[in-house]
C-alpha positions in Angstrom: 101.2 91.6 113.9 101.7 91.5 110.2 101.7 94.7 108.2 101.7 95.2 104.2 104.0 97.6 103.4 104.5 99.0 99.8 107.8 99.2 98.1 110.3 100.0 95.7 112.5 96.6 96.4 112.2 93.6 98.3 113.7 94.1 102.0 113.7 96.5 104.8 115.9 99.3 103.6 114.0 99.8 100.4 111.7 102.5 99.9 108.2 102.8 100.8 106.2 103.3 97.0 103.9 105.8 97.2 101.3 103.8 95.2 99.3 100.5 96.2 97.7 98.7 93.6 101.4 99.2 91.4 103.8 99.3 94.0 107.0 97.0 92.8 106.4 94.8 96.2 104.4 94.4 99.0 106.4 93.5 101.7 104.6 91.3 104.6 106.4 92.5 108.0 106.0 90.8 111.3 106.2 94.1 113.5 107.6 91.6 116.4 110.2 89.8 114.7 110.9 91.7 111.7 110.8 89.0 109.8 109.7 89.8 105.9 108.2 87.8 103.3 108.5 90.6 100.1 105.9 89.5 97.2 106.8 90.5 93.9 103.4 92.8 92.5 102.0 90.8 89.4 99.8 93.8 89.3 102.0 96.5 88.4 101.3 96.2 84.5 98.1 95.3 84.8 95.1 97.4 82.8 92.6 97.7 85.8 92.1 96.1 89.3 95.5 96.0 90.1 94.2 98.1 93.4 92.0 95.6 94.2 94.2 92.6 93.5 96.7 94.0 95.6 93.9 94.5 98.6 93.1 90.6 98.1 96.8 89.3 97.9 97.3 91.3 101.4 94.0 89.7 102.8 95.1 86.3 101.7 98.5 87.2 103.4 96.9 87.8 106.7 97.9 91.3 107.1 96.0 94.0 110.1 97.3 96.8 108.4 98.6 98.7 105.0 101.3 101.0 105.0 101.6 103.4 102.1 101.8 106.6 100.4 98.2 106.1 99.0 95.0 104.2 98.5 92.5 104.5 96.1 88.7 103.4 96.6 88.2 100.2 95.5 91.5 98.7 97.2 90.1 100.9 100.1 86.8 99.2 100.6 88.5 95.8 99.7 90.9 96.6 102.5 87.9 97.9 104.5 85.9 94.8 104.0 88.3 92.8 105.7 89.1 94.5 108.3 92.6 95.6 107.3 93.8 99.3 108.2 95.1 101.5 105.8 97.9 103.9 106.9 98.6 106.3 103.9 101.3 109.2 103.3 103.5 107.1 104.6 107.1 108.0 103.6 110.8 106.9 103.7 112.4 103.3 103.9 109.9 100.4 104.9 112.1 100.1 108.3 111.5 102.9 109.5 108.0 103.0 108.5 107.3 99.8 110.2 109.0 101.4 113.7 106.9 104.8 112.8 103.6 102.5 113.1 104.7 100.2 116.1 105.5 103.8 117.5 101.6 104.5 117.0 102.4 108.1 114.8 100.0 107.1 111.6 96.7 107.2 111.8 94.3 104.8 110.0 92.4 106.0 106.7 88.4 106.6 107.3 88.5 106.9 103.1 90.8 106.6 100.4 93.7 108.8 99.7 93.8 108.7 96.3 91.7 109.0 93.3 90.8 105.2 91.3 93.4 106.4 89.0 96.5 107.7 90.6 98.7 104.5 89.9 98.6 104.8 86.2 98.0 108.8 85.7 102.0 109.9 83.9 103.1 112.3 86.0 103.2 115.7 83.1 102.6 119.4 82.8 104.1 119.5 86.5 101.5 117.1 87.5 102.8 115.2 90.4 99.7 112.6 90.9 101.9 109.4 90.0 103.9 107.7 87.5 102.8 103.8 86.0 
């Protein structure tokens, strides 16, 4: 099975990013064979959409599921449309996260996790919503 897992750098042992749409890379895992193809996020700069662009570059990728620390609601119901599961509050390097979910301990998303906004909110006055 492929999975889409957000991150901080482009293999295993980087770090799961807590946002979708801006994440640094998505990281397309074979759960079998480990094997990963990282993409480099054009979306991380971008203005709006980059939630839902993300959603459709993990569709055309042929991903089952999302792994991340949060989705907001249009990648959601992009994600949704096609079937894709989206495992949020996910935590920690993208290896272990990948054996977390072949280990069946996440549970799939029945809504988003995240307000439409949370990837490009600055984190300030103690706010710890996200960072662009």
């Amino acid at each position: 099975m492929k999975v889409a897992v957000t991150s901080s750098g482009p293999t295993l042992d980087s770090e799961v990013d807590p946002r979708f749409g801006r994440a640094q890379y998505l990281l397309i895992v074979n759960t079998e064979t480990l094997d990963v193809e990282p993409v480099q996020n054009p979306n991380v700069a971008a203005g709006g959409g980059a939630g839902v662009q993300a959603a459709q570059m993990v569709v055309s990728k042929g991903a089952e599921a999302v792994l991340t620390g949060g989705c907001g609601p249009n990648a959601y119901r992009t994600l949704h449309a096609a079937n894709v599961k989206v495992y949020a509050g996910v935590t920690g390097s993208v290896s272990d996260a990948v054996e977390a979910f072949k280990r069946g301990q996440f549970s799939p998303l029945s809504n988003p996790s995240v307000p439409g906004d949370f990837g490009t909110r600055q984190a300030s006055d103690g706010d710890a919503d996200g960072a662009a």
